[in-house]
PDB file of N, H, CA, C and O in Angstrom:
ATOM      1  N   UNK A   1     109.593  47.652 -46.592  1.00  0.00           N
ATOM      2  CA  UNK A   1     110.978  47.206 -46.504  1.00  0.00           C
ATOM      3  C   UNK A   1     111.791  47.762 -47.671  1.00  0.00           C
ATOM      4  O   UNK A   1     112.959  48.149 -47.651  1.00  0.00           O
ATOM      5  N   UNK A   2     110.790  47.717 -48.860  1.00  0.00           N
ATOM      6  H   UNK A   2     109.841  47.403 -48.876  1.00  0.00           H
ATOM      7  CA  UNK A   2     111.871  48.199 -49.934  1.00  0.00           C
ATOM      8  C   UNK A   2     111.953  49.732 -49.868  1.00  0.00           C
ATOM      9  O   UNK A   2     112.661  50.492 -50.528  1.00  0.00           O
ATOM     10  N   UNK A   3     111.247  49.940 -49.115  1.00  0.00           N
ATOM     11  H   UNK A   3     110.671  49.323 -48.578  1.00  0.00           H
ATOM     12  CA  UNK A   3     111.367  51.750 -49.620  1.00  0.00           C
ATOM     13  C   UNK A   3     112.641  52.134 -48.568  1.00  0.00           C
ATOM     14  O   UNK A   3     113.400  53.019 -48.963  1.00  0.00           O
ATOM     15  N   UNK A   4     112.877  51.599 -47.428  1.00  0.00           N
ATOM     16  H   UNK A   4     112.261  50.880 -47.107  1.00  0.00           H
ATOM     17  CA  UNK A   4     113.906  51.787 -46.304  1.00  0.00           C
ATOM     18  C   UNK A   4     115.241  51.792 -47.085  1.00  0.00           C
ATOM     19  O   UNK A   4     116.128  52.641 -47.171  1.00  0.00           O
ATOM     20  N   UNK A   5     115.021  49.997 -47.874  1.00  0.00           N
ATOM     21  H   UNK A   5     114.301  49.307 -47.804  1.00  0.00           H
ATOM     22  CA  UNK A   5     116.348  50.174 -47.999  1.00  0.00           C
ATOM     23  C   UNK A   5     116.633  51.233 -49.290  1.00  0.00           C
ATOM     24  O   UNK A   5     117.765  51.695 -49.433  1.00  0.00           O
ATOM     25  N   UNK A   6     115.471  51.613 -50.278  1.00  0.00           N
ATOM     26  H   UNK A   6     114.551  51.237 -50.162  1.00  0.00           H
ATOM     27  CA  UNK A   6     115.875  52.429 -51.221  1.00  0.00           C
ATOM     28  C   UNK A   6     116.199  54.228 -50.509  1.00  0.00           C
ATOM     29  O   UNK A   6     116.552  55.275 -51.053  1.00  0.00           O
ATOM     30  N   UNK A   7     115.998  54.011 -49.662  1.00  0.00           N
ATOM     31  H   UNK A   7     115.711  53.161 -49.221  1.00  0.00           H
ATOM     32  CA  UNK A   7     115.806  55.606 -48.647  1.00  0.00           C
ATOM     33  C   UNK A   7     117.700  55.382 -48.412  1.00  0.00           C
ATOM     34  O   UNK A   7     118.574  56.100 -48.899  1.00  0.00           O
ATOM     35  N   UNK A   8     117.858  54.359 -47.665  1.00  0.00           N
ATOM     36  H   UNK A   8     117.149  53.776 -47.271  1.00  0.00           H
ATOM     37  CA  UNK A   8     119.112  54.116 -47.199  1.00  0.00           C
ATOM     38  C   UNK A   8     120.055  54.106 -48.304  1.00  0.00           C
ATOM     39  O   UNK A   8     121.165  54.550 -48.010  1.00  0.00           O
ATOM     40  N   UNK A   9     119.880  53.677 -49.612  1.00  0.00           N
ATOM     41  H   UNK A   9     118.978  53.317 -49.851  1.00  0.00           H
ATOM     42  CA  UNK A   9     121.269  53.870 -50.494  1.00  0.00           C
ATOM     43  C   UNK A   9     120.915  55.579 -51.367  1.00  0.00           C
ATOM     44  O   UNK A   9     121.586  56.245 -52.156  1.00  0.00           O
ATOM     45  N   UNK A  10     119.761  55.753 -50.835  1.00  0.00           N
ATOM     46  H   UNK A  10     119.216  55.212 -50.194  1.00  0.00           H
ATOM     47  CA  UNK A  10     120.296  57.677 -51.683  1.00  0.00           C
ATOM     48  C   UNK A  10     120.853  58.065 -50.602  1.00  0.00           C
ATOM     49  O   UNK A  10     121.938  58.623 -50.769  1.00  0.00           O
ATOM     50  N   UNK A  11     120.442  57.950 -49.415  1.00  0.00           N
ATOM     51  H   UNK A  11     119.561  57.497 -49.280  1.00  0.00           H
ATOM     52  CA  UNK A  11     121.558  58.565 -48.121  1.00  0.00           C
ATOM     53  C   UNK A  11     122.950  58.526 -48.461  1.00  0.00           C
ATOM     54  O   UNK A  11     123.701  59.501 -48.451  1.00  0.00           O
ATOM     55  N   UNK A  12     123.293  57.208 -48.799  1.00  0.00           N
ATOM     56  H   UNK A  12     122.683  56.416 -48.807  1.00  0.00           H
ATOM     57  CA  UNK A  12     124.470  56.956 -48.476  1.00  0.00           C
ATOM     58  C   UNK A  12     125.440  57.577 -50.343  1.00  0.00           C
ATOM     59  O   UNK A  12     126.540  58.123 -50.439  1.00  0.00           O
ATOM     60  N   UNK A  13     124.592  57.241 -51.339  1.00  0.00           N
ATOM     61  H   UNK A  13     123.699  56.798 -51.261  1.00  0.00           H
ATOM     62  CA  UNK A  13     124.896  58.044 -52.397  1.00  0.00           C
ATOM     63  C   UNK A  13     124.900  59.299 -51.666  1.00  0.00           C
ATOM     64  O   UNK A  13     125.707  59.104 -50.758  1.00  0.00           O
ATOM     65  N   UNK A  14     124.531  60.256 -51.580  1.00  0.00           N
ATOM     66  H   UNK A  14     123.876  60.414 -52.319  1.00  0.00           H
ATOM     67  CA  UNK A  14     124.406  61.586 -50.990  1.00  0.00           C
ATOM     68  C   UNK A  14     125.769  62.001 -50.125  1.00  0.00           C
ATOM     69  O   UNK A  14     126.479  63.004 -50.205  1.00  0.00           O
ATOM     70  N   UNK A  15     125.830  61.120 -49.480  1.00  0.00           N
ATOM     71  H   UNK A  15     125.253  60.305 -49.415  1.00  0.00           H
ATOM     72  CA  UNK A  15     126.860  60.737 -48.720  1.00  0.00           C
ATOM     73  C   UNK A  15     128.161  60.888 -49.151  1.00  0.00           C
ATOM     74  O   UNK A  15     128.920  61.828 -48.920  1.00  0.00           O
ATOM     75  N   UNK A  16     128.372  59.817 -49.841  1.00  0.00           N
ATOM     76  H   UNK A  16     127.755  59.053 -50.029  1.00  0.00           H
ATOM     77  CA  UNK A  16     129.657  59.978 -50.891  1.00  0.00           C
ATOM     78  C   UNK A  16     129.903  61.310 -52.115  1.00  0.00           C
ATOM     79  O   UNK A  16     130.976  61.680 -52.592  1.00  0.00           O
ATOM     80  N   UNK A  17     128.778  61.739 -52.344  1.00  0.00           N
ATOM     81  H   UNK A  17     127.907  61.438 -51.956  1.00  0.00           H
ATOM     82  CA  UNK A  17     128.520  62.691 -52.968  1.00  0.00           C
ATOM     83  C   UNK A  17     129.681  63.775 -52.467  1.00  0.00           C
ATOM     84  O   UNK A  17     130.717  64.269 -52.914  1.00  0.00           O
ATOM     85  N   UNK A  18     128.857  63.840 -51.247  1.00  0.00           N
ATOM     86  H   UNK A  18     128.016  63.438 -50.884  1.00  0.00           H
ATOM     87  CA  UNK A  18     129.285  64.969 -50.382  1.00  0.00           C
ATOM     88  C   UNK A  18     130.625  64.870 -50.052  1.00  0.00           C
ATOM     89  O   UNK A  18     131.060  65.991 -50.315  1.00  0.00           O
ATOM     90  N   UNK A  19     131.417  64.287 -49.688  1.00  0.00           N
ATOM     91  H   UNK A  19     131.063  63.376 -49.474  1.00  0.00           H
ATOM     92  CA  UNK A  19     132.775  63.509 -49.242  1.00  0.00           C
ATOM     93  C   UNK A  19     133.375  63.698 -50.400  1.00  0.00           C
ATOM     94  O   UNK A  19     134.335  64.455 -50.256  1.00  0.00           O
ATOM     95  N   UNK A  20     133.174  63.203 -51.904  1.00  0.00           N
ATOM     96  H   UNK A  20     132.394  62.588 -52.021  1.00  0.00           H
ATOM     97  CA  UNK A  20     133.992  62.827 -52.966  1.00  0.00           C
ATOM     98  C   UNK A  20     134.202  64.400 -53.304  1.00  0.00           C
ATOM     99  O   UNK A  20     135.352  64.755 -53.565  1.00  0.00           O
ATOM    100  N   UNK A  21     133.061  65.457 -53.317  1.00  0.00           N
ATOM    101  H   UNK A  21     132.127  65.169 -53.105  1.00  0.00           H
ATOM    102  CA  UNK A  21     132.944  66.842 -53.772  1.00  0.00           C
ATOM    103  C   UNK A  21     134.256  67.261 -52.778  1.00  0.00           C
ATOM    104  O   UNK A  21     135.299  67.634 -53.316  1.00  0.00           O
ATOM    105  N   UNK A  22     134.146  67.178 -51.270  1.00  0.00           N
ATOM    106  H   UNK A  22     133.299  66.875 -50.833  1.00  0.00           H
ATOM    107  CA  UNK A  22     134.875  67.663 -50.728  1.00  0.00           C
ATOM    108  C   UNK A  22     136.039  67.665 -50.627  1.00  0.00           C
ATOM    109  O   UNK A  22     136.805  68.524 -50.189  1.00  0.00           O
ATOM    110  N   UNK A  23     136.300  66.168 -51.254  1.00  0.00           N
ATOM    111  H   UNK A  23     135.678  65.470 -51.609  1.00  0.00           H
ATOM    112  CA  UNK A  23     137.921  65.603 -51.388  1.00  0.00           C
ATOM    113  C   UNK A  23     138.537  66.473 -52.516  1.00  0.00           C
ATOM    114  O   UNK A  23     139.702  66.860 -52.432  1.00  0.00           O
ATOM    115  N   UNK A  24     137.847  66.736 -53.433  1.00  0.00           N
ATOM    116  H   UNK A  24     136.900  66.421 -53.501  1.00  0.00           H
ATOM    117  CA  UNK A  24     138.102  67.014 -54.566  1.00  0.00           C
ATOM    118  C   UNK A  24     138.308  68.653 -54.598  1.00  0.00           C
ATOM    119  O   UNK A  24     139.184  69.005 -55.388  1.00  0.00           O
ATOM    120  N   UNK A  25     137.778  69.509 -54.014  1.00  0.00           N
ATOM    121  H   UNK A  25     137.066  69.223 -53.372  1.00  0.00           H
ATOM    122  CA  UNK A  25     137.380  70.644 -53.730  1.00  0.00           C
ATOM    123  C   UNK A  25     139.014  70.874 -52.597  1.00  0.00           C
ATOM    124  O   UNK A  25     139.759  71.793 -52.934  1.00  0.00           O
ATOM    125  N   UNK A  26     139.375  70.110 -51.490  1.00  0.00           N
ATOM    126  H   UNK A  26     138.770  69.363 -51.216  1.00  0.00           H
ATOM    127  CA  UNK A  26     140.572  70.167 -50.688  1.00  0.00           C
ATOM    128  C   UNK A  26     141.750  70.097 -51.532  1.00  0.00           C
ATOM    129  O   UNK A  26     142.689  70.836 -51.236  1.00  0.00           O
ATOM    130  N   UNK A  27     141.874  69.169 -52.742  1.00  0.00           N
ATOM    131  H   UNK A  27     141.111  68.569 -52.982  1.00  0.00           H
ATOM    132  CA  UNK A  27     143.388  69.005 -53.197  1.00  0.00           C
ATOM    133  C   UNK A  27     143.331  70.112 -54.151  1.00  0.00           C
ATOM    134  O   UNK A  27     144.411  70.553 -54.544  1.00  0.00           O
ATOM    135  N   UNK A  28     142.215  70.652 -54.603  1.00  0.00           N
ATOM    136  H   UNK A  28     141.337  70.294 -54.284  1.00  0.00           H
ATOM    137  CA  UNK A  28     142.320  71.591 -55.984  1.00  0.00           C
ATOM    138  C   UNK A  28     143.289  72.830 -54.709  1.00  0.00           C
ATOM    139  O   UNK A  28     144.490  73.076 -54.825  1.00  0.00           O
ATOM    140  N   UNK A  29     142.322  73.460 -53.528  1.00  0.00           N
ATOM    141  H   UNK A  29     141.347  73.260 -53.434  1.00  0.00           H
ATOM    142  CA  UNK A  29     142.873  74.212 -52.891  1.00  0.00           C
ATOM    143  C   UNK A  29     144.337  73.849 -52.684  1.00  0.00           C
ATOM    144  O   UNK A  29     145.270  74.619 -52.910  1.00  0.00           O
ATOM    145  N   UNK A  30     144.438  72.711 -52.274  1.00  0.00           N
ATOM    146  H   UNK A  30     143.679  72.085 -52.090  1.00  0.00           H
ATOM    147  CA  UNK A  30     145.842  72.503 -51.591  1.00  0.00           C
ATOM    148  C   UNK A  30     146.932  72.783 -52.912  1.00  0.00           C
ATOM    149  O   UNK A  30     147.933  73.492 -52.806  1.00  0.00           O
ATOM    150  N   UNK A  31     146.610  72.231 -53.888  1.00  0.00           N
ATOM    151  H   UNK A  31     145.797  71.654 -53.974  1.00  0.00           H
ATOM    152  CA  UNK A  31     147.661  72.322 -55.066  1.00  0.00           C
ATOM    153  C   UNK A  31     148.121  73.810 -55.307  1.00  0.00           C
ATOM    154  O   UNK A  31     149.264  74.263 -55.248  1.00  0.00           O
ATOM    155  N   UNK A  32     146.918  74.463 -55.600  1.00  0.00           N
ATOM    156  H   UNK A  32     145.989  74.095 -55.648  1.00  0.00           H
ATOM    157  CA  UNK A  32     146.467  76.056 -55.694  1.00  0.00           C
ATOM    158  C   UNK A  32     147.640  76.899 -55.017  1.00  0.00           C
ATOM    159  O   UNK A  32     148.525  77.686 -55.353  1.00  0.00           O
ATOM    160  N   UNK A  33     147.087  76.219 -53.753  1.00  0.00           N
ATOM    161  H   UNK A  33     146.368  75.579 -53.481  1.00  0.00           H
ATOM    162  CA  UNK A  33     148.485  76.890 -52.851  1.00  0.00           C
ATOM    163  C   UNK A  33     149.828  76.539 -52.772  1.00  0.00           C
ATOM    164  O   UNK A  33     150.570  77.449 -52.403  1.00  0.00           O
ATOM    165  N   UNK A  34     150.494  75.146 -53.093  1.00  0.00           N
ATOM    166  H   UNK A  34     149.891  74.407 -53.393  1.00  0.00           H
ATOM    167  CA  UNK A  34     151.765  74.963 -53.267  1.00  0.00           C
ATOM    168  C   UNK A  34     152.020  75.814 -54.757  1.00  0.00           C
ATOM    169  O   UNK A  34     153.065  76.417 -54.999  1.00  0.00           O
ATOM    170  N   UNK A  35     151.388  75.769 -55.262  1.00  0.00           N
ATOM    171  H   UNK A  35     150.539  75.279 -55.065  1.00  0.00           H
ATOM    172  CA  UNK A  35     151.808  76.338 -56.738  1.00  0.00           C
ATOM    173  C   UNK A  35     151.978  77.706 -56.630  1.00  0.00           C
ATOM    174  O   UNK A  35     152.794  78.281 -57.350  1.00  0.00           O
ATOM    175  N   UNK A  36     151.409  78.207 -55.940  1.00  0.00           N
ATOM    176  H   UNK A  36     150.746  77.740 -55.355  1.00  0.00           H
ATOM    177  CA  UNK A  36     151.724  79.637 -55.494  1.00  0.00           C
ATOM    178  C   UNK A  36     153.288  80.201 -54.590  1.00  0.00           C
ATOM    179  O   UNK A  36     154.128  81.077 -54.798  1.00  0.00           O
ATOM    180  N   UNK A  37     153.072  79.142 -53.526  1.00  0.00           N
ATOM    181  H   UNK A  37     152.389  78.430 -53.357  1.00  0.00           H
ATOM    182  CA  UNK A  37     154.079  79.369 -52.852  1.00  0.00           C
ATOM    183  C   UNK A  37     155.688  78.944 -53.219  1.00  0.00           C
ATOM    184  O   UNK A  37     156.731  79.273 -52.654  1.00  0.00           O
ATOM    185  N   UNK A  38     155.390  77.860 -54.694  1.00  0.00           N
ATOM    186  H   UNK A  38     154.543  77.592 -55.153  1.00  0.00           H
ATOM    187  CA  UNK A  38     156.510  77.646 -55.455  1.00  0.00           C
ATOM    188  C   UNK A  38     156.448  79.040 -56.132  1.00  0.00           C
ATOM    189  O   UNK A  38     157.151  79.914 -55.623  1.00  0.00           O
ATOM    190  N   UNK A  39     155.664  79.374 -57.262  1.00  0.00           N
ATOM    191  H   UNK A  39     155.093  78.665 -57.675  1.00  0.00           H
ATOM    192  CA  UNK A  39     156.338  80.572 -57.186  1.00  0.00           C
ATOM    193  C   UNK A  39     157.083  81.540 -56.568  1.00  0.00           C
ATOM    194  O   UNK A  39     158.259  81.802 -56.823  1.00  0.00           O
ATOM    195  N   UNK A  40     156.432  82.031 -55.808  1.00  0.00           N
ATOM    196  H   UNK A  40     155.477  81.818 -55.601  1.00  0.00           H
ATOM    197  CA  UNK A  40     157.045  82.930 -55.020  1.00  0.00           C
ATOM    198  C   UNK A  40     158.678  82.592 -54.167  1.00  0.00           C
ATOM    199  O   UNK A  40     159.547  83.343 -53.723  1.00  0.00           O
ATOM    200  N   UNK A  41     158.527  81.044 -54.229  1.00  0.00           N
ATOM    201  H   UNK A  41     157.821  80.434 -54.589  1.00  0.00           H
ATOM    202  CA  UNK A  41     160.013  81.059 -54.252  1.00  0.00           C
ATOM    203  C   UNK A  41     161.736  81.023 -55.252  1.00  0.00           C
ATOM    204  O   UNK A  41     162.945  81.010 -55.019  1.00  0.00           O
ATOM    205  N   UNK A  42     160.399  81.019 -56.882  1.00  0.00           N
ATOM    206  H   UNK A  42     159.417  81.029 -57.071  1.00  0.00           H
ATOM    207  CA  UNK A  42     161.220  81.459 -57.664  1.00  0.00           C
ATOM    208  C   UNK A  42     161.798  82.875 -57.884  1.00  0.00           C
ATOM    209  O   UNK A  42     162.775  83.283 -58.512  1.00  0.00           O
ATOM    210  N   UNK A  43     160.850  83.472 -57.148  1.00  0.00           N
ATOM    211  H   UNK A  43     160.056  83.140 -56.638  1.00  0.00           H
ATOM    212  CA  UNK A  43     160.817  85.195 -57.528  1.00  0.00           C
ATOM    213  C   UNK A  43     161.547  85.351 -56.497  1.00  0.00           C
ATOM    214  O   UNK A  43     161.358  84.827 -55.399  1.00  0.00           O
ATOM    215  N   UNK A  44     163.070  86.631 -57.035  1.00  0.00           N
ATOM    216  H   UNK A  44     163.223  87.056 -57.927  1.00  0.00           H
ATOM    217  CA  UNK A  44     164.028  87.372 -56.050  1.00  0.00           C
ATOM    218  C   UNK A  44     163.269  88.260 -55.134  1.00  0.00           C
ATOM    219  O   UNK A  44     162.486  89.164 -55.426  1.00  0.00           O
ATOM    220  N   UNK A  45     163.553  87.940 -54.266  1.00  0.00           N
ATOM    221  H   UNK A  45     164.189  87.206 -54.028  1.00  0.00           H
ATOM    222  CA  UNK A  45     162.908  89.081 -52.648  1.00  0.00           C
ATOM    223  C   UNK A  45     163.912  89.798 -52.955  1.00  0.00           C
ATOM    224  O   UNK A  45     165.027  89.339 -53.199  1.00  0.00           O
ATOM    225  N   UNK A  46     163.554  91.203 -52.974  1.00  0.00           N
ATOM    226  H   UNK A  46     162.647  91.576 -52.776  1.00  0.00           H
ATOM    227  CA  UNK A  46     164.108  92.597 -52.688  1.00  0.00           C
ATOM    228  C   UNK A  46     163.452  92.556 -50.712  1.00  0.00           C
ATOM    229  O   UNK A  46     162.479  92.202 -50.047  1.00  0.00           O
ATOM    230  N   UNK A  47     164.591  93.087 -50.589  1.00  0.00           N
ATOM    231  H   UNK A  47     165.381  93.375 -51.130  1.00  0.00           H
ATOM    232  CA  UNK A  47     164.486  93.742 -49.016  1.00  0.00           C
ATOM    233  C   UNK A  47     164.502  94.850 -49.391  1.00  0.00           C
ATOM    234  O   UNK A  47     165.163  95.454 -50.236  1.00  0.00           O
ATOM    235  N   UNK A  48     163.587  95.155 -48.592  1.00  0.00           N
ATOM    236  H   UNK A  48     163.050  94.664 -47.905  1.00  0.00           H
ATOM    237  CA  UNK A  48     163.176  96.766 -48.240  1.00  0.00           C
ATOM    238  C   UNK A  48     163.997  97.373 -46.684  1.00  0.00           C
ATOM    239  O   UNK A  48     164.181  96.790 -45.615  1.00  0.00           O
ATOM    240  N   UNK A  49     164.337  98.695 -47.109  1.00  0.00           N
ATOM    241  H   UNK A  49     164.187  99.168 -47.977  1.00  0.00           H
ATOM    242  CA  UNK A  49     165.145  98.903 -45.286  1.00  0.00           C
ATOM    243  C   UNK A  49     164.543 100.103 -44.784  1.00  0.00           C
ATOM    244  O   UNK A  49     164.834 100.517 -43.662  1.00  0.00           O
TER     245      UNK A  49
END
């Protein structure tokens, strides 16, 4: 019985592991990219013809 439930909370550690990495790993990207695309809307576009 005890080994189940000790089986069941590294799962679920593992679990969150995985999820918290991923959360964390999505906003770095997401920021990454607004910060970029703010730039680029500071910078004057030249048109090309």
């Amino acid at each position: 019985m005890e080994f189940t439930v000790f089986n069941t909370l590294v799962l679920v550690a593992f679990g969150l592991l995985i999820a918290i990495t991923g959360g964390v790993g999505y906003i770095t990207i997401a920021d990454w990219r607004d910060r970029r695309r703010r730039e680029q809307e500071k910078k004057p576009t030249s048109k090309r013809r």
